[in-house]
C-alpha positions as CSV (number, residue, x, y, z in Angstrom):
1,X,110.6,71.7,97.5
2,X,107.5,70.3,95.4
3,X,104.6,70.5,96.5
4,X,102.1,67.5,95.5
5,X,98.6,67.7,95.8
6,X,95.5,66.1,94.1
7,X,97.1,64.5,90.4
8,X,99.7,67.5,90.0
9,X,102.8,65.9,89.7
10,X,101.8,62.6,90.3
11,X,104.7,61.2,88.3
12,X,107.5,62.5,90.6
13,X,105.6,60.4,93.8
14,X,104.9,57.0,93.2
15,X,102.4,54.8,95.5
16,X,103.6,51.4,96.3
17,X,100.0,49.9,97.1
18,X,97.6,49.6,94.1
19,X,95.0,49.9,96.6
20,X,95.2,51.2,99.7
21,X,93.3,49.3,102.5
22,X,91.5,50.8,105.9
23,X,90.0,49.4,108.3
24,X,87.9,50.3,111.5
25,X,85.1,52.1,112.5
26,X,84.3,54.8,110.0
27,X,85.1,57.8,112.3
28,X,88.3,56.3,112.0
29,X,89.1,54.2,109.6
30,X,93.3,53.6,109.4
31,X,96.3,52.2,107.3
32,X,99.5,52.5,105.7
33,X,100.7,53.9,102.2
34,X,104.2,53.2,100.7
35,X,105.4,56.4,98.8
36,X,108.9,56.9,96.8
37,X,110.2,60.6,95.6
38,X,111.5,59.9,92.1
39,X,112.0,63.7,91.6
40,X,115.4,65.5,91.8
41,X,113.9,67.5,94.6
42,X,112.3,66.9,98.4
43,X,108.5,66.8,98.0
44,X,105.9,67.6,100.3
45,X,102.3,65.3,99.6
46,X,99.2,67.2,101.3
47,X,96.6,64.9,99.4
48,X,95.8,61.9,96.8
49,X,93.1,62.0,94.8
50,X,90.5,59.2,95.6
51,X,88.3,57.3,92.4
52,X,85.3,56.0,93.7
53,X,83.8,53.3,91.2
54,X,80.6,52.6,92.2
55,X,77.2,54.4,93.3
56,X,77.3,53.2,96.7
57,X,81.0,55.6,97.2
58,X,80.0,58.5,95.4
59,X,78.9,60.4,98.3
60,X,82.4,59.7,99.5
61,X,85.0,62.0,100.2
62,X,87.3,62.6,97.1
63,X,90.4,63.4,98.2
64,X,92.8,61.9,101.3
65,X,94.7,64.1,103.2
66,X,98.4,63.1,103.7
67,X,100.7,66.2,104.6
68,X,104.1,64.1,104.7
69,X,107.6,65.0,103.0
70,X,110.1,62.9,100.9
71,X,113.7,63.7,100.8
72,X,115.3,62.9,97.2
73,X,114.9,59.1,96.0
74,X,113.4,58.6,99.8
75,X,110.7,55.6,100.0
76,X,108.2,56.2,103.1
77,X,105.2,54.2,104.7
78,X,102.9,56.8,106.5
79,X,100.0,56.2,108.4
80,X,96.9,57.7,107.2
81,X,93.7,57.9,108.8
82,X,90.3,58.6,107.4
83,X,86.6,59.0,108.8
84,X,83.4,58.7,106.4
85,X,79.6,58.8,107.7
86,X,78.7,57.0,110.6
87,X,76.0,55.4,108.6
88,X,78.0,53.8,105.6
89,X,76.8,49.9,105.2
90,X,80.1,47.4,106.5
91,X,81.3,46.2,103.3
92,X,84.5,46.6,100.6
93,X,84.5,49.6,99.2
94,X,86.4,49.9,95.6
């Protein structure tokens, strides 16, 4: 078994969404990501890496914790879940 986390490996997993939308309050902000195993080998994601492209995001988190597994040539949608601070402006966040 693999294990992926941050951008090791990121060529063995690929992410079906080119962004990944949440939505809610931000203690708890949900949604769904589409993964595939293209290795030879079960995988095991704990966590993605997260870009932020703006100065209103850099405070952030900068990774997003997943802790799923992928059987050989397996495609997935898990749930994810994600809080940020209370007092982050409404808005799209890029």
């Amino acid at each position: 078994m693999l294990v992926i986390s941050c951008e090791e490996h990121h060529d063995k997993v690929h992410c079906h969404e080119e962004e990944i939308i949440l939505s809610g309050p931000p203690s708890f902000l949900t949604g769904y990501i589409t993964f595939q195993n293209n290795h030879q080998n079960d995988v095991f994601i704990s966590e993605l890496p997260l870009k932020h492209n703006n100065k209103h995001t850099k405070s952030l988190p900068t990774q997003l914790a997943i802790n799923t597994g992928l059987s050989v040539n397996e495609t997935k949608s898990h749930f994810t879940h994600f809080t940020i601070n209370p007092t982050t402006p409404s808005g799209t966040y890029h």
